[in-house]
C-alpha positions as YAML, in Angstrom:
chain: A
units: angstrom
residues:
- id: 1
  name: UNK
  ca: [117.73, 95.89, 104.46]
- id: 2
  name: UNK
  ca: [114.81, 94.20, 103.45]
- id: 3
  name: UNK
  ca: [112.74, 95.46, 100.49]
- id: 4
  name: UNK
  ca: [110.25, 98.20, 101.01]
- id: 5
  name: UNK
  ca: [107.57, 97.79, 98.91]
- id: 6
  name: UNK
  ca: [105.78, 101.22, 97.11]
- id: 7
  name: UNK
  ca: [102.03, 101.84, 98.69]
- id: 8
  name: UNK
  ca: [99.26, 104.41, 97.54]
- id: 9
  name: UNK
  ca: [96.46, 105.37, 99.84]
- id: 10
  name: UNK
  ca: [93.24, 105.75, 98.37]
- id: 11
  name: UNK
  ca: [90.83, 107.84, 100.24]
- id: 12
  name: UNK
  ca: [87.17, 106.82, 99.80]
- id: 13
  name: UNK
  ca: [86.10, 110.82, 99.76]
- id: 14
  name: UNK
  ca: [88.41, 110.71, 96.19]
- id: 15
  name: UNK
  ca: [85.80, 108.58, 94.74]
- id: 16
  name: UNK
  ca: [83.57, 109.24, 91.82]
- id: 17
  name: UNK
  ca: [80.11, 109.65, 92.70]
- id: 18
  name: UNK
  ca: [77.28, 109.15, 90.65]
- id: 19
  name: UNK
  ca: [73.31, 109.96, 91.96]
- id: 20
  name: UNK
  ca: [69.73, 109.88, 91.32]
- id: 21
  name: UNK
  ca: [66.50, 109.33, 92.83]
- id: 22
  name: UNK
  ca: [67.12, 105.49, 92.77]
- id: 23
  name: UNK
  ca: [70.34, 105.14, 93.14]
- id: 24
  name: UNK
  ca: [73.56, 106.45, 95.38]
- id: 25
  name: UNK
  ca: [77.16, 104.92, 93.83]
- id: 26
  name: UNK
  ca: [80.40, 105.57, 94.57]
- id: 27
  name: UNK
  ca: [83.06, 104.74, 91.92]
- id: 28
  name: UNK
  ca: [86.66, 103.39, 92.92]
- id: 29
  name: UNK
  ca: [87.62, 103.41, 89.14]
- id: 30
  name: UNK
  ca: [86.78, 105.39, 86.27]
- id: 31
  name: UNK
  ca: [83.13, 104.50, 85.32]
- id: 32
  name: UNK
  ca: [80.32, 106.09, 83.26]
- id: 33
  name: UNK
  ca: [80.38, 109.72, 82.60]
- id: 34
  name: UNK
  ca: [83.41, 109.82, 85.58]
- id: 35
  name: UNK
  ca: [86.81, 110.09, 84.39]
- id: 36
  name: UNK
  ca: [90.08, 110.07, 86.84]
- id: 37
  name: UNK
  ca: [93.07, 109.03, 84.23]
- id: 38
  name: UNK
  ca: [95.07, 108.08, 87.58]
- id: 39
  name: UNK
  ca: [91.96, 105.39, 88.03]
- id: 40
  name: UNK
  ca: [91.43, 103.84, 84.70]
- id: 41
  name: UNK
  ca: [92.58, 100.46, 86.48]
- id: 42
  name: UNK
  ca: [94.77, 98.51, 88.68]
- id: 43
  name: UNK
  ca: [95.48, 95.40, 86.33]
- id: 44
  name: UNK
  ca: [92.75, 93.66, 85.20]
- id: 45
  name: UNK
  ca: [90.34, 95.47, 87.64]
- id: 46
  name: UNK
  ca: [88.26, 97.61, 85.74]
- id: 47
  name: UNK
  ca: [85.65, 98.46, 88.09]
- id: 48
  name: UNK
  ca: [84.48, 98.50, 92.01]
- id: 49
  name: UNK
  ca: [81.57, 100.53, 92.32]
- id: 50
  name: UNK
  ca: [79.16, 100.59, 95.95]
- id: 51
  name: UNK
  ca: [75.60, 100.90, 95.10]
- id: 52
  name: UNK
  ca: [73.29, 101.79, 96.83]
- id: 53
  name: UNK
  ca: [69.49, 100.93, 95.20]
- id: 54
  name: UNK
  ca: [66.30, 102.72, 96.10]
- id: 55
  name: UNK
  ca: [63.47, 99.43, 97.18]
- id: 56
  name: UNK
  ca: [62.01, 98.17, 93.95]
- id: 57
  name: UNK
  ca: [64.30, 99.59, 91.47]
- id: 58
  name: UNK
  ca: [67.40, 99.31, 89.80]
- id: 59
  name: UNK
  ca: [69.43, 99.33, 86.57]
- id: 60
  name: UNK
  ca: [67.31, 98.10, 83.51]
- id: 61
  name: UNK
  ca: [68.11, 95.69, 80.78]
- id: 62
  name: UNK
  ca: [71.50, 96.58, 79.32]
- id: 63
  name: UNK
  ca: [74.61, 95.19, 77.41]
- id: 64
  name: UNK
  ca: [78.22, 93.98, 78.25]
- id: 65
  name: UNK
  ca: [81.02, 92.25, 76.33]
- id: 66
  name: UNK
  ca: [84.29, 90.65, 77.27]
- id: 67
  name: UNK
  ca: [83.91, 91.28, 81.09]
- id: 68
  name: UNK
  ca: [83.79, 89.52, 84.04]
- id: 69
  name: UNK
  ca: [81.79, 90.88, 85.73]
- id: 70
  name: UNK
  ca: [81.28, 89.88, 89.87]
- id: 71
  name: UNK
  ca: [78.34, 91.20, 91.97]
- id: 72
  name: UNK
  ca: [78.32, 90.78, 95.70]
- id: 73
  name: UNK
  ca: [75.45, 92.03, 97.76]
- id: 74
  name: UNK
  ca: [75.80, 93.22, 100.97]
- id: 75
  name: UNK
  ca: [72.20, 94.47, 102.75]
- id: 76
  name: UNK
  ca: [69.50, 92.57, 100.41]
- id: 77
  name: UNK
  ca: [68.60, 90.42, 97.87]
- id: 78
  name: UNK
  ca: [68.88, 91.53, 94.35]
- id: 79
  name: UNK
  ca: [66.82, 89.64, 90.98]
- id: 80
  name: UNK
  ca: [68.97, 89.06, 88.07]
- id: 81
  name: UNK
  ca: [67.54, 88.65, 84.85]
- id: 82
  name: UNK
  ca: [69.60, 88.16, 80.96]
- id: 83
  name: UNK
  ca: [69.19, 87.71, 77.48]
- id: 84
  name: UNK
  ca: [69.48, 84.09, 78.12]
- id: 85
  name: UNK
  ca: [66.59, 83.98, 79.69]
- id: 86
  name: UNK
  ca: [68.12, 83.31, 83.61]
- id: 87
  name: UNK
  ca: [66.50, 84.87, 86.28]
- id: 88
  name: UNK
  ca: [67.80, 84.92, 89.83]
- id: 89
  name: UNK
  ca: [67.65, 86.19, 93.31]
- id: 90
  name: UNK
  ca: [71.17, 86.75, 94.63]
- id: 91
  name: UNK
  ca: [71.47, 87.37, 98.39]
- id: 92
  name: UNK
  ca: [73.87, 88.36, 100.84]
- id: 93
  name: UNK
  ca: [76.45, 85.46, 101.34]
- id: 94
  name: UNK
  ca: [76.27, 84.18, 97.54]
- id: 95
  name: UNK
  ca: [78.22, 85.46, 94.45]
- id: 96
  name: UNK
  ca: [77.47, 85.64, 91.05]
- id: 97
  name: UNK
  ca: [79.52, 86.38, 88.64]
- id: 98
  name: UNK
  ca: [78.45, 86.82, 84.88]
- id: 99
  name: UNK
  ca: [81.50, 85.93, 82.16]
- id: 100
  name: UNK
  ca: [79.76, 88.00, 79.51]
- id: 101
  name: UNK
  ca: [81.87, 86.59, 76.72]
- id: 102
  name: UNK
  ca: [81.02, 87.95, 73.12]
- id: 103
  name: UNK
  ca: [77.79, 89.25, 74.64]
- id: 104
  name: UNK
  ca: [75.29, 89.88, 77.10]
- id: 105
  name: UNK
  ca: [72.08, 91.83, 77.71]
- id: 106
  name: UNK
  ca: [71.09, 91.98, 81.83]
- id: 107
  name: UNK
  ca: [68.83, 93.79, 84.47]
- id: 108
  name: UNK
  ca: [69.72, 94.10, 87.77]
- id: 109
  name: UNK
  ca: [67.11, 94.88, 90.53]
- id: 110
  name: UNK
  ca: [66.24, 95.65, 94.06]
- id: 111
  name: UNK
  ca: [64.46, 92.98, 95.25]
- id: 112
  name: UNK
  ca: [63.09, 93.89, 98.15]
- id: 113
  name: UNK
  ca: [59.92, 96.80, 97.77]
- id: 114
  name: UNK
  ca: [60.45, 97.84, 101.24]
- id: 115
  name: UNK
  ca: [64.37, 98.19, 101.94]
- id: 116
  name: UNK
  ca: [67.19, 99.79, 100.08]
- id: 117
  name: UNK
  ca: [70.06, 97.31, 99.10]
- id: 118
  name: UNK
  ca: [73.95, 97.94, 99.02]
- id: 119
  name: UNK
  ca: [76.06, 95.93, 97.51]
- id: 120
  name: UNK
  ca: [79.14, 95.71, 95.26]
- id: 121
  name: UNK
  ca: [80.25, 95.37, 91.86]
- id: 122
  name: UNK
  ca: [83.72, 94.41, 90.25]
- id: 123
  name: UNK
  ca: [84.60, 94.12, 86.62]
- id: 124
  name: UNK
  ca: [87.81, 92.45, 85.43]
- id: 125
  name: UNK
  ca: [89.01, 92.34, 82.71]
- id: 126
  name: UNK
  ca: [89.23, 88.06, 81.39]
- id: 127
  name: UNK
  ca: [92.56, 86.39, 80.78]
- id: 128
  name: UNK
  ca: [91.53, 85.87, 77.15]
- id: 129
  name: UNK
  ca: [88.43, 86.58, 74.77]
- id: 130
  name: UNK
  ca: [85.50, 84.49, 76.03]
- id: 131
  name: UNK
  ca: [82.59, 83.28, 73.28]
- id: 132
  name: UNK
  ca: [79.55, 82.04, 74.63]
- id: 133
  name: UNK
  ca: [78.39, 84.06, 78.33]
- id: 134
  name: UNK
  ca: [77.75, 82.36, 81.39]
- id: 135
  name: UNK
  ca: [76.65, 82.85, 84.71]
- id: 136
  name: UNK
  ca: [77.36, 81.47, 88.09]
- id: 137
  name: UNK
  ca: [76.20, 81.82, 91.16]
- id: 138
  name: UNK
  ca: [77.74, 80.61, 94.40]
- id: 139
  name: UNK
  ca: [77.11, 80.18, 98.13]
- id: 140
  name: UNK
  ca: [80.38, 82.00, 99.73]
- id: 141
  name: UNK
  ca: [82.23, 79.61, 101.63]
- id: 142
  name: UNK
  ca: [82.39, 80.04, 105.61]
- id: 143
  name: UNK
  ca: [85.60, 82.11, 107.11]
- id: 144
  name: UNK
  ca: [88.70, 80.64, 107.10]
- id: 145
  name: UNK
  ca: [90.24, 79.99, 110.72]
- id: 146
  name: UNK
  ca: [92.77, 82.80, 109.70]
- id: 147
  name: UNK
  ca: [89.46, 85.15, 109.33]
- id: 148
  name: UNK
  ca: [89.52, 85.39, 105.30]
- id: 149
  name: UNK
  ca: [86.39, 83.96, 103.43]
- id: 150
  name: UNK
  ca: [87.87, 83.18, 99.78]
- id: 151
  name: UNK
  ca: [85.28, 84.18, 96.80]
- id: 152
  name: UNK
  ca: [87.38, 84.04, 93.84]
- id: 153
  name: UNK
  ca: [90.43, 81.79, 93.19]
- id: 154
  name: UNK
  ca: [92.17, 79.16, 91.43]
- id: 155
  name: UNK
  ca: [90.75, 75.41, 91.10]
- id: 156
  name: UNK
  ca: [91.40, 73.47, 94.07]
- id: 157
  name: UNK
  ca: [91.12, 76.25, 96.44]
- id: 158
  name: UNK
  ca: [88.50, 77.42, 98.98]
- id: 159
  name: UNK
  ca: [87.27, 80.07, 96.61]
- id: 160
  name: UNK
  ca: [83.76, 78.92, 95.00]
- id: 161
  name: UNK
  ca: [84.62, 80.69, 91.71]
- id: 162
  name: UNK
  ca: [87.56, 80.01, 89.26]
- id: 163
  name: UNK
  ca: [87.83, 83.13, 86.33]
- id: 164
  name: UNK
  ca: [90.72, 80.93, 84.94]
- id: 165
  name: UNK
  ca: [94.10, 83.15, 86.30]
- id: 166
  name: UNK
  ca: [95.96, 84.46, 89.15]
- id: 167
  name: UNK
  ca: [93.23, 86.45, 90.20]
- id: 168
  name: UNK
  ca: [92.09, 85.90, 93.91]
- id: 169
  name: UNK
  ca: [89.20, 87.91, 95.91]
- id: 170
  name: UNK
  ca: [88.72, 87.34, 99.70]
- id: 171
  name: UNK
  ca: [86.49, 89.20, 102.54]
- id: 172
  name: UNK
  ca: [88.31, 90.00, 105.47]
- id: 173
  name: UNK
  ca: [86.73, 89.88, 108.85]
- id: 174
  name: UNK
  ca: [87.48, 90.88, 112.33]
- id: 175
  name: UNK
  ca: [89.20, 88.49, 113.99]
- id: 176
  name: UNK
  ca: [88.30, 89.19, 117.77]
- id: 177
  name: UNK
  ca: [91.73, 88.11, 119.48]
- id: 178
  name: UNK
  ca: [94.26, 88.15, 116.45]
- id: 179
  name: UNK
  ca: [95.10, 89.99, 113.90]
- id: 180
  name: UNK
  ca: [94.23, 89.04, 110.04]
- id: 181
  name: UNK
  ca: [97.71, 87.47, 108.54]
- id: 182
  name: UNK
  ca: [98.30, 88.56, 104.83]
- id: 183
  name: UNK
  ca: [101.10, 86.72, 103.46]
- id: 184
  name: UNK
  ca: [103.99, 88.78, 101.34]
- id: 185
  name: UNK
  ca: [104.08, 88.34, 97.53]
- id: 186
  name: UNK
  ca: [106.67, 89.88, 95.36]
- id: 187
  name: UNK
  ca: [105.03, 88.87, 91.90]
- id: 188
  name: UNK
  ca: [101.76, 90.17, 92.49]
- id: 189
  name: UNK
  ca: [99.63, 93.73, 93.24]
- id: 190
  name: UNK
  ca: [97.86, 94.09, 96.03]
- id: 191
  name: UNK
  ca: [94.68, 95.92, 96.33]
- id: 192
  name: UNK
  ca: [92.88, 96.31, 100.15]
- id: 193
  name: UNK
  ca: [89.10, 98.31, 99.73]
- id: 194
  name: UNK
  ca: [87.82, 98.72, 103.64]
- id: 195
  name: UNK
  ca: [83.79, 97.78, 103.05]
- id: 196
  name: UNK
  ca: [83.02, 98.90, 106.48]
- id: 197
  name: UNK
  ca: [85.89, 100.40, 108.83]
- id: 198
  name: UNK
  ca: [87.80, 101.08, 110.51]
- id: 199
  name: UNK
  ca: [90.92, 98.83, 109.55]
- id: 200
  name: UNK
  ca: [94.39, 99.37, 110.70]
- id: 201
  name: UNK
  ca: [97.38, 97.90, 108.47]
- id: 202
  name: UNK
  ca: [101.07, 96.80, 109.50]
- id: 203
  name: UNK
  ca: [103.95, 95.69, 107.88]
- id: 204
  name: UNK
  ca: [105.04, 92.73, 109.36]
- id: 205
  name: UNK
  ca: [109.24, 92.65, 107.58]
- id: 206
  name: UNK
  ca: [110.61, 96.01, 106.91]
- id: 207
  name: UNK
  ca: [112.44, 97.02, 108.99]
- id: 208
  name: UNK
  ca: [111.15, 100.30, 109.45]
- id: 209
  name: UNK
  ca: [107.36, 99.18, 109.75]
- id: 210
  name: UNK
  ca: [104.80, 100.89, 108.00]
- id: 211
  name: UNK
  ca: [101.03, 101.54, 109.55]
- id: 212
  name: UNK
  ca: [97.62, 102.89, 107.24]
- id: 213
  name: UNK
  ca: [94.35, 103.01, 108.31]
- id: 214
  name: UNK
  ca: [91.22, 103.13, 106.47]
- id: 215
  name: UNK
  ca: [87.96, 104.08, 106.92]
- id: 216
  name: UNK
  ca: [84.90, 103.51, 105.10]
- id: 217
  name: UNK
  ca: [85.74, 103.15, 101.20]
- id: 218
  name: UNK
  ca: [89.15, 103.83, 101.54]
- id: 219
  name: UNK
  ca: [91.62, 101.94, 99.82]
- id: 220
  name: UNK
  ca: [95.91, 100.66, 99.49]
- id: 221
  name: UNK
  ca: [96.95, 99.70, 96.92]
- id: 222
  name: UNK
  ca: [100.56, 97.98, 96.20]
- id: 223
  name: UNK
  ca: [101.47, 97.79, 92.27]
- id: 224
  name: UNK
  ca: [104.64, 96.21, 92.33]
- id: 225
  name: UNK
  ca: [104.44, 93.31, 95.04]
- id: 226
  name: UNK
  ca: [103.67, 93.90, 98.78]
- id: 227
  name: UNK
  ca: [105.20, 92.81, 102.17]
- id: 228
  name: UNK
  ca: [103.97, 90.60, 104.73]
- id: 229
  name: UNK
  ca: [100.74, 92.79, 106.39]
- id: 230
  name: UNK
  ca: [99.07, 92.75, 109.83]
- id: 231
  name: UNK
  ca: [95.43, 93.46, 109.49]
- id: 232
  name: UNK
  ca: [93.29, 94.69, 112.44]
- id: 233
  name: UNK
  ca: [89.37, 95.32, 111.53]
- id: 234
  name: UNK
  ca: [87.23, 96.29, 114.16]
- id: 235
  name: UNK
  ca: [84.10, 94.40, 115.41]
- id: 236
  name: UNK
  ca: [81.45, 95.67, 112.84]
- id: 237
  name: UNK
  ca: [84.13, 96.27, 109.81]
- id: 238
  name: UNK
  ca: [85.22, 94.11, 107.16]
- id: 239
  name: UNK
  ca: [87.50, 94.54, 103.70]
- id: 240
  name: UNK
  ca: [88.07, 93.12, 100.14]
- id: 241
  name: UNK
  ca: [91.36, 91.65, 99.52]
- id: 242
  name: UNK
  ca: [92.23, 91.14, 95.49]
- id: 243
  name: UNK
  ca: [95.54, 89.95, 94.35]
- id: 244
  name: UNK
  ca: [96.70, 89.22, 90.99]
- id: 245
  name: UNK
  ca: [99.96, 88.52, 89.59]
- id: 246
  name: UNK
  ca: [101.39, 91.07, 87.74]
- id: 247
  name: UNK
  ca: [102.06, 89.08, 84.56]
- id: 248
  name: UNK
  ca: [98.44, 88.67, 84.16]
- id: 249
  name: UNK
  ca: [97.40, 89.42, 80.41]
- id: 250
  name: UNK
  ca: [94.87, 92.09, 79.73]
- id: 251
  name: UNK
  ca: [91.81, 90.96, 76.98]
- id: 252
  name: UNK
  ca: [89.67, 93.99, 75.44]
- id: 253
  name: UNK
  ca: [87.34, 96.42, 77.40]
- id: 254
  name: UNK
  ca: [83.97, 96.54, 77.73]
- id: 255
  name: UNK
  ca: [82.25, 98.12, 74.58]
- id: 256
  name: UNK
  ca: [78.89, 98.10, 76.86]
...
């Protein structure tokens, strides 16, 4: 019989929330004043918040070390300014991604004074301690023909951002005729966040197949490798994909 590979569903209601008159997050991980011990991680995946910012506001200057830290908006433009003295407008479609090294002060702001903004935030741990911060910014690369539009990955692949391991972010997008193919790996965790659903998941080997499906927020997550999947978005959804081979080393935490 073929392998059957452990999976936890993550409902997006399970969340941490965190609210005020600016801004609406939900937390994936724990984050802040929000503690879930069962959520401290999954690898080197530290954080995946959804914001949602008020127009004309946002989070005000403050520090990070020794993260990676990825921002991807989603409804509107957000202006991104550091201690190095960058400022930038990142908009939906682009990436940035800020290796903070031994040390960075940032804002992060609505741009927009008449529309709220969503977008998303990941932290990651690095594959070693970084010195001197830097930031990137990327235009995201158009879909794949097999629907997945690669943001993070190793040189020499699709993905417009290298963070130097086996560490690999995609968006997943409806596919109108076929479904999304996500190829087996046995050396690597799996983790599936539905941005907008819903999203219906199939195991493509076992022999006893396996079916999810997630709504908004919700999440499945495979630890210890993961079978060949099936994925089935509808028109208006679309998912995160991150993959990362389990050997991957941790580096220190945030002290920010």
């Amino acid at each position: 019989m073929k392998q059957a590979f452990p999976a936890e569903l993550r409902p997006g209601a399970a969340r941490g929330r965190l609210q005020t008159d600016w801004l609406q997050a939900r937390l994936s991980f724990s984050f802040g004043s929000w503690r879930d011990p069962r959520r401290d991680h999954f690898g080197a995946l530290r954080a995946l918040n959804e914001d949602l910012v008020a127009p004309a506001s946002g989070f005000a200057m403050h520090p990070h070390r020794q993260l990676d830290i990825l921002l991807l908006p989603w409804t509107g433009p957000i202006e991104h300014a550091d201690s190095l003295g960058h400022r930038a407008v990142v908009r939906p479609g682009e990436v940035q991604a800020m290796l903070v090294g031994d040390g960075l002060s940032h804002s992060q702001m609505n741009a927009s004074a008449q529309a709220p903004e969503r977008h998303f935030q990941l932290w990651f741990d690095p594959p070693l301690s970084r010195g001197h911060p830097q930031l990137l910014q990327r235009r995201l690369p158009a879909p794949a023909p097999d629907g997945w539009q690669a943001v993070i990955g190793p040189a020499g692949t699709a993905a417009p951002i290298d963070l130097g391991h086996d560490l690999r972010l995609w968006i997943g997008r409806p596919r109108p005729a076929d479904a999304l193919p996500l190829p087996g790996r046995a050396d690597a965790r799996l983790y599936l966040h539905a941005i907008d659903g819903p999203v219906t998941i199939e195991t493509m080997d076992e022999v006893q197949g396996r079916c999810w499906s997630l709504d908004d927020g919700d999440a499945l997550a495979f630890d210890h490798g993961f079978p060949r999947l099936a994925l089935r978005l509808a028109p208006a959804a679309a998912l995160l994909r991150i993959e990362q081979g389990i050997a991957a080393p941790a580096s220190p935490r945030d002290s920010g």
